[in-house]
N, CA, C and O of each residue as an XYZ file, in Angstrom:
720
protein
N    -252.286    -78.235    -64.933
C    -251.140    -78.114    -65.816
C    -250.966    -79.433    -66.563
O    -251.275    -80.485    -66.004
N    -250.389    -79.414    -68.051
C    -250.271    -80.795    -68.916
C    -249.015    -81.312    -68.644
O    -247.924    -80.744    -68.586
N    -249.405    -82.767    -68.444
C    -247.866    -83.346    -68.171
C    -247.040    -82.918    -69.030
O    -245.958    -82.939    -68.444
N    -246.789    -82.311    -70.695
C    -245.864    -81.995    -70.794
C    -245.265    -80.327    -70.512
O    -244.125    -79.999    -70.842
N    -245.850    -79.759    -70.118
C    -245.716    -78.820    -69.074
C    -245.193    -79.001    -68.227
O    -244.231    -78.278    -67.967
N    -245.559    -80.059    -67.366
C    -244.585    -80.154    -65.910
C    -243.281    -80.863    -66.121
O    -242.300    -80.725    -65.390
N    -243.345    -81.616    -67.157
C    -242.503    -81.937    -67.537
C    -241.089    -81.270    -68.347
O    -239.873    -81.463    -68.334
N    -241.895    -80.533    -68.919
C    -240.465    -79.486    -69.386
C    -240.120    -78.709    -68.515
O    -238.903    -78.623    -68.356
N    -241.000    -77.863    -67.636
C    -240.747    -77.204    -66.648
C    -239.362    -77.939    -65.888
O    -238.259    -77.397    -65.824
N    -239.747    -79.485    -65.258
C    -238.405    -79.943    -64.574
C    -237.070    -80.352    -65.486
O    -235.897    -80.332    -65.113
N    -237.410    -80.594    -66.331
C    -236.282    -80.733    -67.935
C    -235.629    -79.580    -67.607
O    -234.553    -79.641    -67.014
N    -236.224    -78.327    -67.968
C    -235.617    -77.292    -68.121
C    -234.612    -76.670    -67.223
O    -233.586    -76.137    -67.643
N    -235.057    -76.786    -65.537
C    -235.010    -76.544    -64.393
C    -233.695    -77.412    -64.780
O    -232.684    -76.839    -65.187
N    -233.766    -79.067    -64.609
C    -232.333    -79.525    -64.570
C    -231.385    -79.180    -65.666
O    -230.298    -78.794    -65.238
N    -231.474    -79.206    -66.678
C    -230.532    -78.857    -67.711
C    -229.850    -77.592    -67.386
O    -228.666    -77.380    -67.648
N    -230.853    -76.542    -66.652
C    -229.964    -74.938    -66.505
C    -228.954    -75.610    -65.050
O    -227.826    -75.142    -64.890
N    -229.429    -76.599    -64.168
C    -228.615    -76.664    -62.904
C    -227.493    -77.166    -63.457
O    -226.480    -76.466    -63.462
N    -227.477    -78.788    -64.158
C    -226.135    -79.015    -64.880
C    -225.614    -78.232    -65.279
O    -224.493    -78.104    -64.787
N    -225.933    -77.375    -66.194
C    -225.503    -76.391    -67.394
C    -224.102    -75.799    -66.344
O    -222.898    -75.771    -66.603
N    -224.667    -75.475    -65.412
C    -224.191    -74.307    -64.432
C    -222.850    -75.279    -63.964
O    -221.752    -74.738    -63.835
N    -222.957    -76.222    -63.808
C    -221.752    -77.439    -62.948
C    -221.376    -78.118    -64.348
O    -220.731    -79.166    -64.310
N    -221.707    -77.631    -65.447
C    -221.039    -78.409    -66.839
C    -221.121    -79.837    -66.297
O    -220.071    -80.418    -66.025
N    -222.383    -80.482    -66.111
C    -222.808    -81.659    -66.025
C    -223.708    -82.124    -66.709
O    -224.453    -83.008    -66.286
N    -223.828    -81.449    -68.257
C    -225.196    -81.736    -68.520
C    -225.176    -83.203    -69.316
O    -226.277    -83.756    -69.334
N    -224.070    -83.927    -69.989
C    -224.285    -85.302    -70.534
C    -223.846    -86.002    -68.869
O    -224.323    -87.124    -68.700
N    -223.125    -85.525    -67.845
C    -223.522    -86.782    -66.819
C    -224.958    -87.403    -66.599
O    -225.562    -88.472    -66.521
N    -225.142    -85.736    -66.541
C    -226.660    -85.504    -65.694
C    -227.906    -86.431    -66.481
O    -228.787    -87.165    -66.033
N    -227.508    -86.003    -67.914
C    -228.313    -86.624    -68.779
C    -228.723    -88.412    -68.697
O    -229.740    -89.098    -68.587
N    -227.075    -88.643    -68.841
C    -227.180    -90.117    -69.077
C    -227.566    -90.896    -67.381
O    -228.145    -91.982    -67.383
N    -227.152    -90.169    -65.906
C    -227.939    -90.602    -64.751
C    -229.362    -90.622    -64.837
O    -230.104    -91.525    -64.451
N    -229.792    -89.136    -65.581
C    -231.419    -89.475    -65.868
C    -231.665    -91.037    -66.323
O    -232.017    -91.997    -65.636
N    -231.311    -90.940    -67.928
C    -231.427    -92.087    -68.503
C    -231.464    -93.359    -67.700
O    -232.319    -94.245    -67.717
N    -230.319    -93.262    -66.968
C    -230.258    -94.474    -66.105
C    -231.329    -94.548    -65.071
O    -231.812    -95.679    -65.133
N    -231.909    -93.840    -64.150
C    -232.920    -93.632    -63.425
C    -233.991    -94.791    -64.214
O    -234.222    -95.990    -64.058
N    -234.489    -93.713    -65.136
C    -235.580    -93.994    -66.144
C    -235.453    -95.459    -66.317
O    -236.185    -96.226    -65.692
N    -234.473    -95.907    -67.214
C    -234.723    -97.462    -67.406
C    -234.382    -98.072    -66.261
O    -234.240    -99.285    -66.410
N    -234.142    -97.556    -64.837
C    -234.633    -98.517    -63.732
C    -235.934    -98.833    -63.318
O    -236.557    -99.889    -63.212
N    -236.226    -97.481    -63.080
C    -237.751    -97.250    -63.261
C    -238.613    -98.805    -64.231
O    -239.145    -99.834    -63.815
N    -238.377    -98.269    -65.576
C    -238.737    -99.143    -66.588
C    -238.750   -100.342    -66.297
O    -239.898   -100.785    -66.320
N    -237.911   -101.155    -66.003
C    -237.515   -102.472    -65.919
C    -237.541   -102.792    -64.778
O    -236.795   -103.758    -64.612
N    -238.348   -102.266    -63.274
C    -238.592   -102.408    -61.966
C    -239.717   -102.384    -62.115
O    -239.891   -101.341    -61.485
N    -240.831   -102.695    -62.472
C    -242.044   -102.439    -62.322
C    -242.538   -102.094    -60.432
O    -243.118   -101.113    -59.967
N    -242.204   -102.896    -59.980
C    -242.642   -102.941    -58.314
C    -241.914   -101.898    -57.825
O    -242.114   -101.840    -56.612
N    -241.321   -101.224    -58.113
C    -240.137    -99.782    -57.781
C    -240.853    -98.941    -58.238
O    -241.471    -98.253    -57.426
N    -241.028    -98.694    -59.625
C    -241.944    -97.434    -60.155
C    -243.442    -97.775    -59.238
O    -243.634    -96.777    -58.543
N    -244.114    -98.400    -59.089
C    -245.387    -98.452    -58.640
C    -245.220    -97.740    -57.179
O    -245.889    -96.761    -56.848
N    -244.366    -98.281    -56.457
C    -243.655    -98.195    -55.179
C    -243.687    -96.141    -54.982
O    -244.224    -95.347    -54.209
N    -242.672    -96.046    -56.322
C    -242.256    -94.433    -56.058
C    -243.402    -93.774    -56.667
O    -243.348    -92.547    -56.586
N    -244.204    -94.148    -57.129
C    -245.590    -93.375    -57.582
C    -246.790    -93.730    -56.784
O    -247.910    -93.415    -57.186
N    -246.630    -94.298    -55.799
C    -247.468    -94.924    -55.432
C    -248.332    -93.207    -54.190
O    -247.643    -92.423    -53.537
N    -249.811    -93.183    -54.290
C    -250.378    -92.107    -53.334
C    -249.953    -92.350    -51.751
O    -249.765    -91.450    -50.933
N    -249.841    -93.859    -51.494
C    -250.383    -94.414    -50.606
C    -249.099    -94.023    -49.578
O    -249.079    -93.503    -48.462
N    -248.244    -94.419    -50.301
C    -246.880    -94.383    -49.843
C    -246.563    -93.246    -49.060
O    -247.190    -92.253    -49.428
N    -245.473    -92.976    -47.691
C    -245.480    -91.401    -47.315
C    -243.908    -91.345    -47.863
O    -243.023    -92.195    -47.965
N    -244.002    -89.899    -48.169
C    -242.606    -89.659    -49.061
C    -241.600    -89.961    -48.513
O    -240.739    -90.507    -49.201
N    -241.277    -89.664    -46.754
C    -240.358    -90.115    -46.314
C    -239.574    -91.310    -46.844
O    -238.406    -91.343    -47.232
N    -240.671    -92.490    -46.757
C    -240.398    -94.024    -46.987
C    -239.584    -94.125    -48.488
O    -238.583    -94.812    -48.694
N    -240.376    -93.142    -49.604
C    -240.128    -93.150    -50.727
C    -238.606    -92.645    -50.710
O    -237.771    -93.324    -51.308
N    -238.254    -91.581    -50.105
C    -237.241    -90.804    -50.235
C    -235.683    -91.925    -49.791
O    -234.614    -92.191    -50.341
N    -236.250    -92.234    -48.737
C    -235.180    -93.173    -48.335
C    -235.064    -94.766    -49.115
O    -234.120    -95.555    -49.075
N    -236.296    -94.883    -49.771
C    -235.672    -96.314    -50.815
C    -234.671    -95.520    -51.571
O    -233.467    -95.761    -51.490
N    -235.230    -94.459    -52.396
C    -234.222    -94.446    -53.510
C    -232.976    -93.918    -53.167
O    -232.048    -93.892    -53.975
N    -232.897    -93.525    -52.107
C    -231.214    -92.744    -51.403
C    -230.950    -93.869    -51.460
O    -230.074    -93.966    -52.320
N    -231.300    -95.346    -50.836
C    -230.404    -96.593    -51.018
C    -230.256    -97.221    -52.281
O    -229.449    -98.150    -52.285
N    -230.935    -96.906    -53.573
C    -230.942    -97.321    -54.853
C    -229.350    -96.525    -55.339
O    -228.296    -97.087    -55.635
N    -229.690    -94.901    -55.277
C    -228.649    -94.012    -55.689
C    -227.289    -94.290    -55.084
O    -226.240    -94.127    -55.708
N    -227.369    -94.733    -53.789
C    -226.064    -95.164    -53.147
C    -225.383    -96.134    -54.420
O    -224.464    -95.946    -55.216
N    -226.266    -97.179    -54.186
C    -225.976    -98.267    -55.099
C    -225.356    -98.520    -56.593
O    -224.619    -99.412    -57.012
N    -226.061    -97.158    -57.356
C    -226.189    -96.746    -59.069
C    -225.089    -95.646    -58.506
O    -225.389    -94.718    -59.257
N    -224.440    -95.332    -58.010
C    -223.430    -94.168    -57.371
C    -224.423    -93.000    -58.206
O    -224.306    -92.637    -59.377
N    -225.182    -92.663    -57.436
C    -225.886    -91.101    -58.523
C    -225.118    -89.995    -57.641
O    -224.774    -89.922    -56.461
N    -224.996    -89.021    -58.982
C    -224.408    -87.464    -58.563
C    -225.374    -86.786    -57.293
O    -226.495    -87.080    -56.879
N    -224.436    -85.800    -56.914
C    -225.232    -85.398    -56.233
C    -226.723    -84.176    -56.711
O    -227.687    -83.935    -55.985
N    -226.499    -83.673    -57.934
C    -227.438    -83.628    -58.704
C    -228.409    -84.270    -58.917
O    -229.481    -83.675    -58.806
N    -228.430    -85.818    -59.327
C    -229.170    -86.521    -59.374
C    -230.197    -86.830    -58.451
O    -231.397    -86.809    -58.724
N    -229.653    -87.149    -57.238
C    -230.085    -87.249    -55.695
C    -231.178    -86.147    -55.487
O    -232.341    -86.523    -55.634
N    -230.970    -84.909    -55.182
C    -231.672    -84.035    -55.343
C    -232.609    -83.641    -56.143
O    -233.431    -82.802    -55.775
N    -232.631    -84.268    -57.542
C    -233.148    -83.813    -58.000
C    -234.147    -84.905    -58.122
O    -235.277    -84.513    -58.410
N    -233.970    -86.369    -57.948
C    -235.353    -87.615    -57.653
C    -235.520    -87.209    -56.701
O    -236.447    -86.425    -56.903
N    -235.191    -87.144    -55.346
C    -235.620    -86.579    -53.977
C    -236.729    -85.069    -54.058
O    -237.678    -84.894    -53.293
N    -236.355    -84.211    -55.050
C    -237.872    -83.354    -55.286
C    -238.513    -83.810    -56.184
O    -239.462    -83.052    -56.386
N    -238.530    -84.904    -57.057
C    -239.791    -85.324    -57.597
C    -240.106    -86.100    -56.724
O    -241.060    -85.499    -56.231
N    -239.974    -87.221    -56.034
C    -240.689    -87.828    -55.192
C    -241.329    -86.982    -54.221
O    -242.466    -87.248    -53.829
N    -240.559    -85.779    -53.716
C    -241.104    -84.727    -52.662
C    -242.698    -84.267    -53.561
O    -243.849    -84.316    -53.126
N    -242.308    -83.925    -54.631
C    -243.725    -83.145    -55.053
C    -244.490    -84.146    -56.048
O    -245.145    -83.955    -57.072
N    -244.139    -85.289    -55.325
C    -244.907    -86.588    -56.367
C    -244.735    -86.262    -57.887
O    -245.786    -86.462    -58.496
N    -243.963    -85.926    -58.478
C    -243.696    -86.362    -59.819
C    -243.264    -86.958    -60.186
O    -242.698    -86.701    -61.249
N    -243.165    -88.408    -59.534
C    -241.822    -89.664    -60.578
C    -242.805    -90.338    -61.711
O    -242.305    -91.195    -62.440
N    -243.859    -90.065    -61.844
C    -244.465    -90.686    -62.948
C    -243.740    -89.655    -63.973
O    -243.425    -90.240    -65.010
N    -243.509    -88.748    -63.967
C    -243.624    -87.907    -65.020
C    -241.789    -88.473    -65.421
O    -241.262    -88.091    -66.466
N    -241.269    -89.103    -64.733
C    -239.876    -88.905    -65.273
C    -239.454    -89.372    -66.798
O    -238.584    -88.658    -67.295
N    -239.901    -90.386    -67.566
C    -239.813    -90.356    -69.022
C    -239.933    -89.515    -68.973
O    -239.050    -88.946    -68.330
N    -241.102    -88.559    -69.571
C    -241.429    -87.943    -70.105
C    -240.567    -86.191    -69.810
O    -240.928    -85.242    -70.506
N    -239.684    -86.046    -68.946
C    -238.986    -85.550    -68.299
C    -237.319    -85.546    -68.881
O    -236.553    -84.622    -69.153
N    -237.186    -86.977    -68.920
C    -236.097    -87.621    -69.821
C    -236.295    -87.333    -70.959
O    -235.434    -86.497    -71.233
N    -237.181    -87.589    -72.189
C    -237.071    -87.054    -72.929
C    -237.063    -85.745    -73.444
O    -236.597    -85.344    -74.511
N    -237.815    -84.944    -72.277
C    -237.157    -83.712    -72.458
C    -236.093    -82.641    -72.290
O    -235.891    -81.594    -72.904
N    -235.448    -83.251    -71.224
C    -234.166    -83.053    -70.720
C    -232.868    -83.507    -72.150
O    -231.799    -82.913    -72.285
N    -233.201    -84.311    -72.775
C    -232.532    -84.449    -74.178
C    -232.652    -83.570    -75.247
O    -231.757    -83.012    -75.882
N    -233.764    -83.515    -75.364
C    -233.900    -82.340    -76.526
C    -233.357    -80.993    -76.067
O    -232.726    -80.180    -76.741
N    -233.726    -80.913    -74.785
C    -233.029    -79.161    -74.587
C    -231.410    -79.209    -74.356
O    -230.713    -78.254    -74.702
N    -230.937    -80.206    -73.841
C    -229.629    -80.493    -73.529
C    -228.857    -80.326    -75.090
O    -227.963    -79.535    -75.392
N    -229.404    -81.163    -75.789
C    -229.151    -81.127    -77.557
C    -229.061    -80.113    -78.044
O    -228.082    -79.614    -78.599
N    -230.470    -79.545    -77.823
C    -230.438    -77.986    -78.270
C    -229.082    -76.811    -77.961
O    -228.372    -76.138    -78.709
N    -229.154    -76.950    -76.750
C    -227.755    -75.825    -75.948
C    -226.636    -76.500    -76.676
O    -225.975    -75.729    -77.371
N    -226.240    -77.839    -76.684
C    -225.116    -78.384    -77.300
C    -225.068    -78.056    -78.603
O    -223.984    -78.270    -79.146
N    -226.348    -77.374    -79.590
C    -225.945    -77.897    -81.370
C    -225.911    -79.133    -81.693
O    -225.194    -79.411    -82.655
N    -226.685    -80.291    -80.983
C    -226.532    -81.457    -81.746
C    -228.015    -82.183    -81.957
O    -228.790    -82.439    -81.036
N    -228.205    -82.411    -83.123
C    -229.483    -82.961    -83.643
C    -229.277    -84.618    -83.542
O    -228.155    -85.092    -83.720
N    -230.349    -85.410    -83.266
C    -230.715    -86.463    -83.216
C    -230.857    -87.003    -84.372
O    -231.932    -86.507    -84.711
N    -230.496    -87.751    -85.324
C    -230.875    -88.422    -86.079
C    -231.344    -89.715    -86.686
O    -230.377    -90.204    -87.270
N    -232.346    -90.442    -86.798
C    -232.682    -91.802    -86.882
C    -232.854    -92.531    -88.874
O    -233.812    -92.602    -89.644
N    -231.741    -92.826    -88.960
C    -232.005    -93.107    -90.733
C    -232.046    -94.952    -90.685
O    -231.272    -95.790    -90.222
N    -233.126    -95.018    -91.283
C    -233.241    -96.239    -91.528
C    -233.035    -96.814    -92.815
O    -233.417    -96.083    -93.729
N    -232.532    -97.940    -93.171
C    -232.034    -98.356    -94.527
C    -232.257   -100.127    -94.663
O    -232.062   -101.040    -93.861
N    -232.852   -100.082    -96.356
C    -232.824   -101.903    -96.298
C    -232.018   -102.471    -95.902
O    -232.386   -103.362    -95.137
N    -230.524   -102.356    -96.127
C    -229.930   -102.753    -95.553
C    -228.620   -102.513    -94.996
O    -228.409   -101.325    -95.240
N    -227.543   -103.022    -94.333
C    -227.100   -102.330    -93.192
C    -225.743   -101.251    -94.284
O    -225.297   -101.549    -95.392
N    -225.488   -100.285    -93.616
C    -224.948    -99.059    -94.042
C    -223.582    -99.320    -94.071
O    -223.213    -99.787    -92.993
N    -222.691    -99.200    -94.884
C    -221.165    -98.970    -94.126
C    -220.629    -97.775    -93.436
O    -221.333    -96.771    -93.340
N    -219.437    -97.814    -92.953
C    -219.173    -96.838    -92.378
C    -218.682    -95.505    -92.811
O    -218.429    -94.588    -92.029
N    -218.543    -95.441    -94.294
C    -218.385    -94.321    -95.290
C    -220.071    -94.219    -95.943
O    -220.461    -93.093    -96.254
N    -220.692    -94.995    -96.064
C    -222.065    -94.800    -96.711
C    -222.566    -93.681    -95.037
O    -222.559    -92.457    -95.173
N    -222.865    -94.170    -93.931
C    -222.827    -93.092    -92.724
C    -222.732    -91.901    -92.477
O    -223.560    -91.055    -92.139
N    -221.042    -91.862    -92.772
C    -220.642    -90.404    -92.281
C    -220.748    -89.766    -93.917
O    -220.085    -88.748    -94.115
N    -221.433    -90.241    -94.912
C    -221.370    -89.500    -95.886
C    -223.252    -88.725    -95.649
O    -223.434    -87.526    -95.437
N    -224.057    -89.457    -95.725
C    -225.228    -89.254    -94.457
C    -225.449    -88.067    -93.826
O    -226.078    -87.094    -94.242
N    -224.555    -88.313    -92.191
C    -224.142    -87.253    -91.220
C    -223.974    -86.325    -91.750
O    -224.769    -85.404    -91.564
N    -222.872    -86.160    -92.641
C    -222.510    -84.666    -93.722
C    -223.504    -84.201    -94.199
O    -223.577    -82.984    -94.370
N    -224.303    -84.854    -94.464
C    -225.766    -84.395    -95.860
C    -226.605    -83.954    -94.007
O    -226.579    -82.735    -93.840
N    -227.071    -84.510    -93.121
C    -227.683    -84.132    -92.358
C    -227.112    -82.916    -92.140
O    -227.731    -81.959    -92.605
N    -225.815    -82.635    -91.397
C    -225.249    -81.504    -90.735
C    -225.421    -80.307    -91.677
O    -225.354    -79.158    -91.240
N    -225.684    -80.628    -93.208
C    -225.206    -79.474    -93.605
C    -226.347    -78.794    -93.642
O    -226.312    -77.590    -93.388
N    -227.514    -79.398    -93.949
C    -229.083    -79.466    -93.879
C    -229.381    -78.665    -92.474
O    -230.000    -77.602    -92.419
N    -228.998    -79.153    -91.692
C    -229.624    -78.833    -90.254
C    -228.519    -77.535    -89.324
O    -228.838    -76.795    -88.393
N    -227.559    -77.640    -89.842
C    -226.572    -76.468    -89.400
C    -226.043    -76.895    -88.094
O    -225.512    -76.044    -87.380
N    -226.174    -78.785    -87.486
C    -225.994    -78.746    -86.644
C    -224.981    -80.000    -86.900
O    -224.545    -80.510    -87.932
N    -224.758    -80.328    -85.247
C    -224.181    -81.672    -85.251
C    -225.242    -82.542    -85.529
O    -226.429    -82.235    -85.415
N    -224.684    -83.953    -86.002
C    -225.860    -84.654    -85.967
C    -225.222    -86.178    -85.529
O    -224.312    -86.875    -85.977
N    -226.013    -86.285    -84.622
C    -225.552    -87.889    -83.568
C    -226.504    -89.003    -84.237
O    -227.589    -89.336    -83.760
N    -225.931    -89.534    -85.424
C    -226.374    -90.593    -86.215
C    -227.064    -91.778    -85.293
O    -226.463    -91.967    -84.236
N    -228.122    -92.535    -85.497
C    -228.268    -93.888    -85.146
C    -229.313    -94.551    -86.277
O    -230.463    -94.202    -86.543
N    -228.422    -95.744    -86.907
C    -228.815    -96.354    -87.808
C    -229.730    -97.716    -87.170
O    -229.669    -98.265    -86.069
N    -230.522    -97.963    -88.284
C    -231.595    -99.638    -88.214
C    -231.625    -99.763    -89.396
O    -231.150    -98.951    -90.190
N    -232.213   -100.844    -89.693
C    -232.226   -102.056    -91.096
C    -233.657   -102.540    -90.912
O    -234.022   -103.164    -89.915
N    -234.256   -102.293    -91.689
C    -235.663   -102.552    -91.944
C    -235.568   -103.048    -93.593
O    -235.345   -102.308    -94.551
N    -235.767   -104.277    -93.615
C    -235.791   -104.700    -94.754
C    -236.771   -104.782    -96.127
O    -236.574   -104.989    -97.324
N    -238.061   -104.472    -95.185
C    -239.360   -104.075    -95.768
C    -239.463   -102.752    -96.867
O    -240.311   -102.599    -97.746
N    -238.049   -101.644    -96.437
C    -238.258   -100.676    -97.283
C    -237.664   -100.818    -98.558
O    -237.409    -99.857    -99.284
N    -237.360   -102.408    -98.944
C    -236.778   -102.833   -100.148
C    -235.477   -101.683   -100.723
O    -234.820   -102.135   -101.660
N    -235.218   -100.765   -100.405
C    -234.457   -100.213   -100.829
C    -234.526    -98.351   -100.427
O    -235.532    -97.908    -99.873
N    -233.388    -97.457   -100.776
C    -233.161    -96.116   -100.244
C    -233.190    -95.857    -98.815
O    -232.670    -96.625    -98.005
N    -233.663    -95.013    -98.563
C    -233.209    -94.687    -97.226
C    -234.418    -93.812    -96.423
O    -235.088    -92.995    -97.055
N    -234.572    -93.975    -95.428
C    -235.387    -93.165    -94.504
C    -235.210    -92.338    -93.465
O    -235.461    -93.005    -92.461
N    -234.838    -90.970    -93.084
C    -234.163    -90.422    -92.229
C    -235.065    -89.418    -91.343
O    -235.828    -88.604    -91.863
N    -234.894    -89.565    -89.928
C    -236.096    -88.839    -88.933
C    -234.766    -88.265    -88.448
O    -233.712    -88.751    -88.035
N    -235.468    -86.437    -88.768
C    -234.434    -85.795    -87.618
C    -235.179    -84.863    -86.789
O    -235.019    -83.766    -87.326
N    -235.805    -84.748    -85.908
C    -236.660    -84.250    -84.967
C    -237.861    -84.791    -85.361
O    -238.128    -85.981    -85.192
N    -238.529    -84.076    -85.822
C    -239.499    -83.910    -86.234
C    -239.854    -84.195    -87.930
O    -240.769    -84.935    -88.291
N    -239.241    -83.696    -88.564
C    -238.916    -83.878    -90.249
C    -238.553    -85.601    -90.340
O    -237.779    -86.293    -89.678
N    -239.347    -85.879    -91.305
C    -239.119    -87.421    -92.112
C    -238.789    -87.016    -93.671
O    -239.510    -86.516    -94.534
N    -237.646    -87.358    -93.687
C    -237.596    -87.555    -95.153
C    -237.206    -89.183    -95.509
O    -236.386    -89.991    -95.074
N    -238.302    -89.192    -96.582
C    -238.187    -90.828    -96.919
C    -237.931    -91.260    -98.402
O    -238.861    -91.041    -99.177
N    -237.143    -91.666    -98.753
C    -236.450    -91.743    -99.962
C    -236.432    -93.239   -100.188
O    -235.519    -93.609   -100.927
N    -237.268    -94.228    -99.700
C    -237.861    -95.719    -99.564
C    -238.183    -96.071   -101.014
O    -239.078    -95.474   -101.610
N    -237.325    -97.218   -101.694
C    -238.463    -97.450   -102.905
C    -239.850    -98.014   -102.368
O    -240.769    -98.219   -103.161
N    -239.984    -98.262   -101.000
C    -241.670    -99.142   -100.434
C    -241.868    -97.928   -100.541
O    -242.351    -97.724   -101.655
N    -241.721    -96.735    -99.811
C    -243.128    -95.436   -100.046
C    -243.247    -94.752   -101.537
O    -244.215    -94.022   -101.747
N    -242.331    -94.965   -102.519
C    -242.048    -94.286   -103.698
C    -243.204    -95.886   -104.726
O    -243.859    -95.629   -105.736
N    -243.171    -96.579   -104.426
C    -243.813    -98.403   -105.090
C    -245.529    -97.572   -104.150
O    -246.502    -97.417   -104.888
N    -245.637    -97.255   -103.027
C    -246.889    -96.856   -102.914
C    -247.639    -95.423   -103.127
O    -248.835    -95.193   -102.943
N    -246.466    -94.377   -103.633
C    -247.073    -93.149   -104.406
C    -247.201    -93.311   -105.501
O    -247.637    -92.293   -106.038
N    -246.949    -94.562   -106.544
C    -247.406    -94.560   -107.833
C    -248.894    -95.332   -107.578
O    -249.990    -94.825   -107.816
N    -248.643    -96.729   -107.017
C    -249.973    -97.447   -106.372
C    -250.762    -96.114   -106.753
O    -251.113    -95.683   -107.852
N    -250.920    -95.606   -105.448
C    -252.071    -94.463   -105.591
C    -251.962    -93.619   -106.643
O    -253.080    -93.144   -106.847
N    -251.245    -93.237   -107.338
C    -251.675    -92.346   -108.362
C    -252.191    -93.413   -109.578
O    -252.870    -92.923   -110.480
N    -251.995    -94.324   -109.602
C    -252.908    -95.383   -110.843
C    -254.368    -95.675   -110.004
O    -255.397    -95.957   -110.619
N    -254.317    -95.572   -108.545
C    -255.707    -96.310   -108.629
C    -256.506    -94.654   -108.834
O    -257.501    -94.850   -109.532
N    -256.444    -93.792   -108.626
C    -256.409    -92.095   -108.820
C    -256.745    -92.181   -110.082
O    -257.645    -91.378   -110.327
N    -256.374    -92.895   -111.140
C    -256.321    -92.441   -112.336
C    -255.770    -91.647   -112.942
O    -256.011    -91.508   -114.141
C-alpha cells in the first residue's frame, strides 16, 4: 500500500472519530502539535519509528510526552495505534491529510497569496471575497511578501495557482520575443 494511502486511510479514520465528538479543530491542531514535536525532536521521532524498539517501550514514552502536552483522549489513542501498527513515520503526511479533509467537511479552503509587498488589511479581506466567491467556500487567508515578484499578486488555493506577478508576466513576454 502507498504511503499516501495509509495515510489518508488514518486521516480519514480520525477526522470521522472527531467529527462524531465535534472535535475536529481540537483534534486537528493536537495532531499539528504531535507533528512539530516529532519535527523538532529528532531523537524522539527516530526513537518512535525506530524497528528495533518494542512497542510497549514506545507506547509508554509517549503516554508520558501526552501527559505532559495534556493530549485528548482522542489523541492518546490514536498515537498509541500508530505506534501499535508502526505508523509514526507516516504522521506528517497524515497531518496533512487530516487538514484537507477536516477543511473539506468544514467548507473552508486554504489559501496562500503572496504579494511584493505587504497587504493591508482591506487590500486582504477584499482578496478573501474574490477567493470565496471563486471557490464557493470559506477561505482561511495566509499572506507572505516576496519581493522578487516586483509587483501583483500570487494566489495558491489547493491546488490552482493563479499568478498575476509582473516577474511571471516580465517573463511571458521574455519568451515570446526570444520565440519571435
Amino acid at each position: 500500500m502507498s504511503t499516501s494511502a495509509i495515510s489518508k486511510r488514518y486521516a480519514q479514520a480520525l477526522v470521522e472519530l472527531a467529527a462524531e465528538q465535534e472535535l475536529v479543530e481540537q483534534t486537528g491542531t493536537e495532531l499539528e502539535a504531535v507533528t512539530a514535536l516529532l519535527a523538532r525532536e529528532r531523537a524522539l521521532r527516530l526513537l518512535m519509528e525506530s524497528p528495533t524498539l518494542a512497542t510497549e517501550k514506545k507506547q509508554a514514552i509517549f503516554a508520558d510526552i501526552a501527559d505532559k502536552i495534556q493530549l485528548s483522549a482522542i489523541m492518546r489513542n490514536f498515537v498509541g495505534l500508530l505506534v501499535q501498527k508502526d505508523r509514526m513515520r507516516y504522521v506528517k503526511q497524515i497531518t496533512t491529510d487530516y487538514r484537507a479533509l477536516a477543511d473539506a467537511r468544514s467548507g473552508i479552503v486554504r489559501a496562500l497569496v503572496t504579494s511584493a509587498t505587504k497587504l493591508t488589511k482591506n487590500q486582504a479581506d477584499l482578496i478573501r471575497q474574490g477567493l470565496e466567491q471563486q471557490t464557493g467556500c470559506t477561505v482561511d487567508l495566509q499572506l507572505e511578501v516576496d519581493s522578487s515578484l516586483i509587483g501583483g499578486l500570487k494566489a495558491q488555493v489547493g491546488d490552482k495557482v493563479f499568478d498575476g506577478s509582473i516577474k511571471t508576466q516580465l517573463n511571458r513576454i521574455e519568451d515570446t520575443l526570444k520565440k519571435g
